[in-house]
N, C-alpha and C positions, 0 to 999 in steps of 0.2 A: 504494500500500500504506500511506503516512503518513497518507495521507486515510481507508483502510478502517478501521484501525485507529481511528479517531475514533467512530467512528457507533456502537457502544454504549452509549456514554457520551453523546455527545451528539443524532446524529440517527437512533437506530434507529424513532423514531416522527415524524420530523422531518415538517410537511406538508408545506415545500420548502428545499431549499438554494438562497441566493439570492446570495451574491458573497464575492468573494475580495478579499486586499489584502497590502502588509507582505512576497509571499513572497521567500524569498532559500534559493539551493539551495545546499548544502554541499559537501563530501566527493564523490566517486563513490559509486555501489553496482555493488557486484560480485555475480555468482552465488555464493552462501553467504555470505553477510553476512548478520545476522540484525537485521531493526529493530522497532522499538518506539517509540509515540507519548505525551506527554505534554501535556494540554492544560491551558492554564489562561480562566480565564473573564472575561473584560475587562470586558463589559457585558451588561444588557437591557432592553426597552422594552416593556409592553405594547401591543398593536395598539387601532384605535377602535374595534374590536369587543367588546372584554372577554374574548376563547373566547379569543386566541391571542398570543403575545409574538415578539420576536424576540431572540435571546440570540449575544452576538460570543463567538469563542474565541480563542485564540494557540496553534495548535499546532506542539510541534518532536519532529520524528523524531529518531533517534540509529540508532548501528549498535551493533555489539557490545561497539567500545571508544570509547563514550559518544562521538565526535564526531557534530558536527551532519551530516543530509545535507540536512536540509530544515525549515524554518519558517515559518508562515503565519498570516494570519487571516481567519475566513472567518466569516458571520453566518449564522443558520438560523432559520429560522420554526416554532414547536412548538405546540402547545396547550397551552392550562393543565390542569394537574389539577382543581381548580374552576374553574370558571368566575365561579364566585358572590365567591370570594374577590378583596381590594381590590386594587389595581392597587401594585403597589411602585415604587419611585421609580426612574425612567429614569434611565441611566448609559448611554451611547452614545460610545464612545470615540474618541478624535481621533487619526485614522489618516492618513499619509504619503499626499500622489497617486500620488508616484511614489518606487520605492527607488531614491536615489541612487546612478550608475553609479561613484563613488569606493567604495561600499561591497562590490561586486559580487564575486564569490570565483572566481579562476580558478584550477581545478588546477594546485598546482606542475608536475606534469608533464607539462601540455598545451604543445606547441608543433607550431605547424601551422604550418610553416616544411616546405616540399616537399609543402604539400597535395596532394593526387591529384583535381585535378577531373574528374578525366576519367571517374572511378571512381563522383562523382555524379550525371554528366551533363549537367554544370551549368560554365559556365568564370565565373558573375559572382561574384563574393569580393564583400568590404566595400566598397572603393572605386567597385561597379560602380554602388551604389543610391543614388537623391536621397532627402531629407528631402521632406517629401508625397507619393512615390510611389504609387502603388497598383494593386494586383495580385491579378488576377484567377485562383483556383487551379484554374477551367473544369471539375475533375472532380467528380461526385456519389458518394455511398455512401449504400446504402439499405439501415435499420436492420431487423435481424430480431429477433424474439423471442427464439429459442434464442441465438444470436449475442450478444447485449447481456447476455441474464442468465449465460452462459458466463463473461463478459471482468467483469462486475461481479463476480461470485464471484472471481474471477481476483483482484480489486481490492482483495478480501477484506471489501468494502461489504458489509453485509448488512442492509441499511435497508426495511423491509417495504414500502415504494412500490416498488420493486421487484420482488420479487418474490408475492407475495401476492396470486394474480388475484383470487380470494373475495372478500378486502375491499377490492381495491381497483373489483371491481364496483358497493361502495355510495358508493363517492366521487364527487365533480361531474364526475370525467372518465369515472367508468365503465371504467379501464382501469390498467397499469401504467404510471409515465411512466418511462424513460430516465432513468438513473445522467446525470448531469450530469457527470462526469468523463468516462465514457464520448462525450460530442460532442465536449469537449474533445481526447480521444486520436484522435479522428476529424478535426477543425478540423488538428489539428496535422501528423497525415499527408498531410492533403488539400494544405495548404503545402508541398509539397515540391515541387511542379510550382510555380516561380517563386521559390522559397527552397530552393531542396536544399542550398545550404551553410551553410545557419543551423545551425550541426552541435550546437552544448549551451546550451540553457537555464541562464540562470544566476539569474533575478529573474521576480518576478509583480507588475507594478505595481496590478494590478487585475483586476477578472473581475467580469460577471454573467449569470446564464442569465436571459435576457430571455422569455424562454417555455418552456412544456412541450413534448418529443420524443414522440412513441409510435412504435412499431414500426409499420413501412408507410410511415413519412417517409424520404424522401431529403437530405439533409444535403449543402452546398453551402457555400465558403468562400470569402472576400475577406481581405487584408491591406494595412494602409497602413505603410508608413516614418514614424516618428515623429522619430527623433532617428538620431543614429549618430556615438558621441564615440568616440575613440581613448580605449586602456584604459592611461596612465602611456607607458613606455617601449617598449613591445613593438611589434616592427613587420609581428609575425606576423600578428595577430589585430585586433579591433575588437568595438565593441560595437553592438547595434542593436538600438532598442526599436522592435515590434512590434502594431501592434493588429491582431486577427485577429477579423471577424465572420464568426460561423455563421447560417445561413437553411437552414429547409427546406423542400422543392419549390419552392425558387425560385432557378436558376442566377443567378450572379453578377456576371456583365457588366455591368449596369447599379452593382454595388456598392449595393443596397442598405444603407440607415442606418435615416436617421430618416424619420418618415411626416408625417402633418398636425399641426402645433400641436406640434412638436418630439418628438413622441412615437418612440420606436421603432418602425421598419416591422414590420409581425402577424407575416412571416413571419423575424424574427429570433430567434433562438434564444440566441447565443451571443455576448458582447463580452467581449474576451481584451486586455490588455494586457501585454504584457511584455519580457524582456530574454534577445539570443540572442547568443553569442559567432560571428563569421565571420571564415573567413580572409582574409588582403587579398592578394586576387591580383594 
């Protein structure tokens, strides 16, 4: 919804949302909490073509009594109004790789102390996982039309790539692509076979949609163990950062990556970087 909340302002024409960075999640949200997004604009670049730029933002949600729930930065690709008009001077801002896990915000009143694994089906907590692990999340979801534009309204996106089959018929894809958030909620469900007690999101060190979705693809997910520092004192919980790629129609066993000459493999989709609070069983 912090993300929906963006997109008339900044990518209700966007021609793609291409990565994420910076994020750090706040507060809870409860059912009746009312949010609201404010963005500011960091940077922009025109492309080598002249027709199109890319522009960074820094968005922060709030809830109803102004704390943060969530803040991010994420880049979008737009067209120019003219095209004819000069190129403005590129500002590209110098973004973090990773958000520091000292900066990390864990609800005062989380304590997974008496976790219920049993309840996730899952008995490995924090201590279960190595640093370079990697895990194969074996099940596919296959994106429907109705389905994807339901959950993206849902999302409160309303970014005409989306929905707009008309004009998105005269585009080079000829079709609607997939809410980019949307693989995302899907990458992240599909983790749960192999991470079930990665129970809260607490940081976004990175993200990019490596490719276009359309409706009729199957969506397929891999994660590797990056890190996994203990969070100060607690000896409830732990921290573990997270890279989670998405591919579609292409199962995950082999974990695909990169393809020839370091390139990203065609049928990836999705590279997710982030930070998940687990209990230490």
């Amino acid at each position: 919804i912090v993300f929906g909340k963006t997109v008339p302002d900044v990518s209700l024409n966007a021609i793609a949302n291409l990565g994420y960075a910076d994020g750090r999640f706040g507060v809870p949200v409860y059912p009746g909490d009312t949010l609201k997004t404010v963005s500011q604009v960091l940077g922009k670049r025109e492309l080598s073509n002249g027709k199109a730029g890319v522009v960074w933002v820094r968005s922060t949600g709030t809830n109803q009594r102004d704390e943060m729930v969530l803040e991010y930065v994420r880049w979008v690709m737009v067209n120019k109004r003219d095209p004819a008009s000069p190129a403005p001077e590129a500002q590209v801002p110098d973004l973090p790789e990773v958000v520091d896990a000292g900066s990390l915000q864990v609800p005062a009143d989380l304590d997974l102390t008496g976790y219920d694994a049993v309840a996730s089906g899952d008995g490995r907590g924090w201590n279960a996982y190595s640093v370079g692990e990697k895990i194969d999340h074996v099940d596919g979801m296959a994106i429907e039309e109705a389905e994807h534009q339901m959950a993206t309204r849902l999302y409160q996106n309303t970014a005409k790539v989306h929905f707009d089959l008309h004009r998105a018929s005269e585009t080079r894809f000829g079709k609607r692509i997939i809410y980019g958030g949307h693989i995302i909620s899907l990458a992240r469900a599909l983790s749960f076979t192999g991470l079930a007690n990665a129970c809260r999101i607490v940081g976004l060190n990175g993200g990019r949609h490596t490719a276009p979705t359309f409706a009729g693809d199957t969506v397929y997910a891999w994660s590797e163990i990056v890190e996994k520092p203990e969070i100060g004192a607690r000896n409830d919980l732990g921290a573990v950062r997270i890279r989670t790629v998405a591919t579609k129609n292409h199962p995950c066993d082999d974990f695909p990556d990169k393809g020839e000459e370091g390139r990203d493999h065609p049928d990836k989709v999705l590279d997710l970087d982030y930070w998940a609070l687990m209990p230490r069983l």
